[in-house]
C-alpha positions as CSV (number, residue, x, y, z in Angstrom):
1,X,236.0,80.6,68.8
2,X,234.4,82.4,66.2
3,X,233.5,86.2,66.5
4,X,229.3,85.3,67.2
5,X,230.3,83.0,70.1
6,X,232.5,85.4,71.4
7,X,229.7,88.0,71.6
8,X,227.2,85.7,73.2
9,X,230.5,84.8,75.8
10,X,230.7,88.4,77.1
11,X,227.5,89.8,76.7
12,X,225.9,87.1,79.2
13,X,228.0,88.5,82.2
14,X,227.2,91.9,81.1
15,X,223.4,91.3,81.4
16,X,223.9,89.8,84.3
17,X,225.5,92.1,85.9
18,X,222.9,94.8,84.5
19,X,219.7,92.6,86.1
20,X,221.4,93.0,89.6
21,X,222.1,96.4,89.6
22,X,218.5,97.0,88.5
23,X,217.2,95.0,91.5
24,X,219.6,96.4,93.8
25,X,218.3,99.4,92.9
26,X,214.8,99.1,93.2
27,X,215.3,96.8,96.8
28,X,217.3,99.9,98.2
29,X,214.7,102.8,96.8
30,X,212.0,100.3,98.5
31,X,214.0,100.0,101.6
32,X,215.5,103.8,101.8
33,X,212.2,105.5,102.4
34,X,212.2,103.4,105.8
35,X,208.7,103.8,106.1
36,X,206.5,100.4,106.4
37,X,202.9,100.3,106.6
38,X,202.4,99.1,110.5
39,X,199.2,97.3,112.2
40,X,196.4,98.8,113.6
41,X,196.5,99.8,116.8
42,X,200.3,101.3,116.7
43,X,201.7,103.4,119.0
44,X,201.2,106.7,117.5
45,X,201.3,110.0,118.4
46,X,198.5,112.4,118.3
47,X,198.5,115.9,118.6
48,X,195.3,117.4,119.3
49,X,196.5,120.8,119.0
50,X,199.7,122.4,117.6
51,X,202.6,121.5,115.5
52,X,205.4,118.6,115.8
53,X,208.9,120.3,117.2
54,X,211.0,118.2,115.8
55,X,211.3,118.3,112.2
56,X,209.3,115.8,109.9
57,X,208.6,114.7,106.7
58,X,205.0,114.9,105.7
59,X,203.3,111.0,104.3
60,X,199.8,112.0,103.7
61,X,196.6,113.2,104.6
62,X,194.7,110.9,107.1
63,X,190.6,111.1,107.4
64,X,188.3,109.3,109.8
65,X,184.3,109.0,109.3
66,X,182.6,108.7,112.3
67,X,178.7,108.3,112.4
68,X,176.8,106.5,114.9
69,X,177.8,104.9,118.5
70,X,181.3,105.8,117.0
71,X,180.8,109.8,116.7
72,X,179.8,109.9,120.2
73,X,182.7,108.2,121.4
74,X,185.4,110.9,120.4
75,X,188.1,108.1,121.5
76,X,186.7,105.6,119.2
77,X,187.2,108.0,116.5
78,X,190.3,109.2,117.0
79,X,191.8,105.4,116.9
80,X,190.5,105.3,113.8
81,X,192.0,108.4,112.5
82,X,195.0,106.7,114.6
83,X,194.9,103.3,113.1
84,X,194.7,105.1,109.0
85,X,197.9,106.8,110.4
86,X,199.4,103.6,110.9
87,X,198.5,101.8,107.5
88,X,200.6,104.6,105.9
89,X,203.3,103.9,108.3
90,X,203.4,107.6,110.2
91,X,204.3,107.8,113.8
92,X,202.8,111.4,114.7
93,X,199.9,113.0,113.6
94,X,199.1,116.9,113.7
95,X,196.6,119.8,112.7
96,X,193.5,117.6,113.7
97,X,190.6,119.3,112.4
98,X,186.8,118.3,112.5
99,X,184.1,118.5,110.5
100,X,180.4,117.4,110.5
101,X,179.8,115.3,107.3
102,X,178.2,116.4,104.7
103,X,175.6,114.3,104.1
104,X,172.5,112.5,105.1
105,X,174.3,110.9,108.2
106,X,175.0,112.3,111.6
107,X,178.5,112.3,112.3
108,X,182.2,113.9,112.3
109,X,185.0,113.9,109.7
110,X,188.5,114.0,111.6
111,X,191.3,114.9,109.4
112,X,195.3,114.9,110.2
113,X,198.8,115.5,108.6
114,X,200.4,112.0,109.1
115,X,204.1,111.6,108.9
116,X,207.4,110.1,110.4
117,X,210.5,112.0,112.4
118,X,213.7,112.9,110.8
């Protein structure tokens, strides 16, 4: 065996073994945030007022414009506020706040910290 073929032999496992570990990686980094996005509609929980007791870790900022038949049906809107919650996989949502919207439109701007429990 001459010394190129003998490179070539031992460098292919190497590789190898370097393209799984890269993929392991990334799979478990995926995988070890534990947070999927979930379907509309999910059970989730929404606190009108106050803060979460338990501890959690923060996912984003959810918002919800309302106009029309849907900002006079305060549930309506709040299961859309819900169901943007759930696309970012939270489970609880705090600190709701309202707003009228800015613009031409009538209607309400609901706003929430999303997140999941520790």
């Amino acid at each position: 065996m001459n010394r190129r073929s003998a490179i070539a032999l031992y460098s292919l496992p190497l590789f190898a073994l370097a393209s799984c570990a890269t993929t392991g990686a990334q799979s478990s980094s995926q995988s070890a945030s534990g947070v999927t996005p979930r379907d509309r509609g999910c059970a989730i929980e929404l606190m009108r007022e106050g803060i979460p007791t338990q501890g959690v870790r923060v996912l984003a900022t959810v918002r919800a414009r309302c106009t029309a038949d849907i900002a006079a049906d305060r549930s309506r809107c709040e299961r859309l506020l819900m169901d943007e919650g759930c696309q970012r996989g939270a489970v609880v949502l705090w600190q709701l706040r309202e707003s009228p919207l800015r613009d031409t439109e009538d209607g309400i701007m609901l706003e929430a910290s999303a997140g999941v429990y520790r």
